[in-house]
DOKE-491643 format. One record per residue (C-alpha): residue number from 1; z, x, y. Coordinates in Angstrom, 1 decimal. Each point is the difference from the previous one (the first is absolute). Example, Ala and Ser with C-alpha at 12.3 -4.5 7.8 and 13.67 -1.06 7.14 Angstrom:
! residues 2
R loro     zz     xx     yy
R    1    7.8   12.3   -4.5
R    2   -0.7    1.4    3.4
! end
This chain:
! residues 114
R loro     zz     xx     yy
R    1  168.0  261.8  133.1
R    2   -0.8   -1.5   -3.2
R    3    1.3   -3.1   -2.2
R    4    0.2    1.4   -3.0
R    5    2.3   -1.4   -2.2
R    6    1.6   -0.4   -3.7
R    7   -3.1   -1.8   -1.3
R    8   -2.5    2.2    1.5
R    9    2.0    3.0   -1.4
R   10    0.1   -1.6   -3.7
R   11   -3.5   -0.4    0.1
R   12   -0.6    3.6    0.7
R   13    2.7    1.3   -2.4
R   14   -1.3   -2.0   -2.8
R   15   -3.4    1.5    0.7
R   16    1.5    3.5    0.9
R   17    1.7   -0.3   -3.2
R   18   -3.0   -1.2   -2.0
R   19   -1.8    2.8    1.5
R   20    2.5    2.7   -1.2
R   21    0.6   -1.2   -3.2
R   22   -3.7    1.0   -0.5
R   23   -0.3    2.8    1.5
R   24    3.1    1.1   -2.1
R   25   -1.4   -1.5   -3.3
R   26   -3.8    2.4    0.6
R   27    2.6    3.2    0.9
R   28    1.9   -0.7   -3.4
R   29   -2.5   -1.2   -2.0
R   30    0.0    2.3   -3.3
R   31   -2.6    2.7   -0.1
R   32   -3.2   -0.7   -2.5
R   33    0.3    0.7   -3.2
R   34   -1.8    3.5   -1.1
R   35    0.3    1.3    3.5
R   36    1.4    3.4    0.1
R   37    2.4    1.1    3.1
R   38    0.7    3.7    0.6
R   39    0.2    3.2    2.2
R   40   -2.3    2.5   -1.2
R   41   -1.6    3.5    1.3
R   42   -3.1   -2.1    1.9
R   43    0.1   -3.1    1.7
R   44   -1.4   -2.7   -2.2
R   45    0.3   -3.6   -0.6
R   46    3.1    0.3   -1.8
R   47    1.5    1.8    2.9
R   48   -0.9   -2.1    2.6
R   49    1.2   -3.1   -2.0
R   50    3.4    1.6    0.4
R   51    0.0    0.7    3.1
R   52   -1.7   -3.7    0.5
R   53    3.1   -1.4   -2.4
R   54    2.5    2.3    2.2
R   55   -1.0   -1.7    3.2
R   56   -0.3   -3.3   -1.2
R   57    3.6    0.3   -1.3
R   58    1.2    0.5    4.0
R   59   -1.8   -2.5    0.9
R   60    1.4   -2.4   -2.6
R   61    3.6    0.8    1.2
R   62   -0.8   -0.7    3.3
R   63   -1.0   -2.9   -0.9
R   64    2.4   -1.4   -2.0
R   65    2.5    0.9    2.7
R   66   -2.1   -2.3    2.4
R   67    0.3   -2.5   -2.6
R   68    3.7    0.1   -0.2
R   69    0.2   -0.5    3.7
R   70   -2.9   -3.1   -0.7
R   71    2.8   -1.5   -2.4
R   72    2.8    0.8    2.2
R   73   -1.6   -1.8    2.9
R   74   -0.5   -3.0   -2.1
R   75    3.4   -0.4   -1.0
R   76    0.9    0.4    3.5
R   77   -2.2   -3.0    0.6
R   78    1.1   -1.7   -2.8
R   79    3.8    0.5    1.6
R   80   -0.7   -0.7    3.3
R   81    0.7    3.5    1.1
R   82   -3.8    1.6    1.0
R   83   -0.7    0.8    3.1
R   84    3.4    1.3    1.1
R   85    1.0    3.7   -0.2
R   86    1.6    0.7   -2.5
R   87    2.2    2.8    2.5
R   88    0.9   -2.0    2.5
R   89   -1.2   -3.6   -0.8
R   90   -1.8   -0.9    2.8
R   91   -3.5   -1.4   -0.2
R   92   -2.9    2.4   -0.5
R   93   -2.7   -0.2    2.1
R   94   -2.5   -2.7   -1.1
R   95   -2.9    2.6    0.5
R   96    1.6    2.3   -2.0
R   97    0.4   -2.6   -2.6
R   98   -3.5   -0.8    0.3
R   99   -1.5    3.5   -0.7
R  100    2.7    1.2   -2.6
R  101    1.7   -3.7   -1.6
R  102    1.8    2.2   -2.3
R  103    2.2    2.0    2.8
R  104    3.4   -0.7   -0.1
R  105    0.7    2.0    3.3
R  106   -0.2   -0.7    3.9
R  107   -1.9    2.9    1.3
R  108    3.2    1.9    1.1
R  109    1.2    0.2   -3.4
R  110   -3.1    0.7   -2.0
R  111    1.0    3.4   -0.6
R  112    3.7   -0.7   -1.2
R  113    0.4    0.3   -3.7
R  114    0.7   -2.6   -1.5
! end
């Protein structure tokens, strides 16, 4: 068992969070100026950019919902509320915690929807 606690999970929520924020600014970042984006009768550059733009777009919104959980967790923090579940209110497991800081779930409740 671990000791993880409320200022080990800040630490890696602020990094996690600096970490997506980057990741989410490079996904949305606007696309260069003269570039040309479009589905022709061949593959070409322009085609692939689309597709590129079309994945990158999925990505982006997976981050951002990891970021909203980020946030989430550090207002739970900030409350005194983190590291309970959010179900049923008992404390989640520290190793849990430790590999996912942002879960706001024991393990028998991770699939519930919230």
């Amino acid at each position: 068992m671990t000791d993880y606690g409320p200022e080990d999970a800040a630490v890696d929520l602020a990094e996690r969070e600096a970490e997506l924020r980057r990741k989410l600014a490079r996904l949305t970042a606007p696309v260069e100026e003269g570039s040309t984006i479009g589905f022709g009768k061949r593959i070409g550059d322009g085609t692939i950019q689309a597709i590129q733009q079309m994945e990158d777009a999925g990505s982006a919104q997976v981050i951002a919902d990891t970021l909203d959980e980020v946030l989430r967790a550090q207002a739970r923090l900030a409350d005194g509320t983190w590291g309970r579940c959010e179900v049923c209110g008992i404390a989640i497991d520290p190793d849990r915690l430790e590999f996912r800081p942002w879960s706001t779930t024991c393990i028998d409740h991770a699939d519930a929807p919230r």
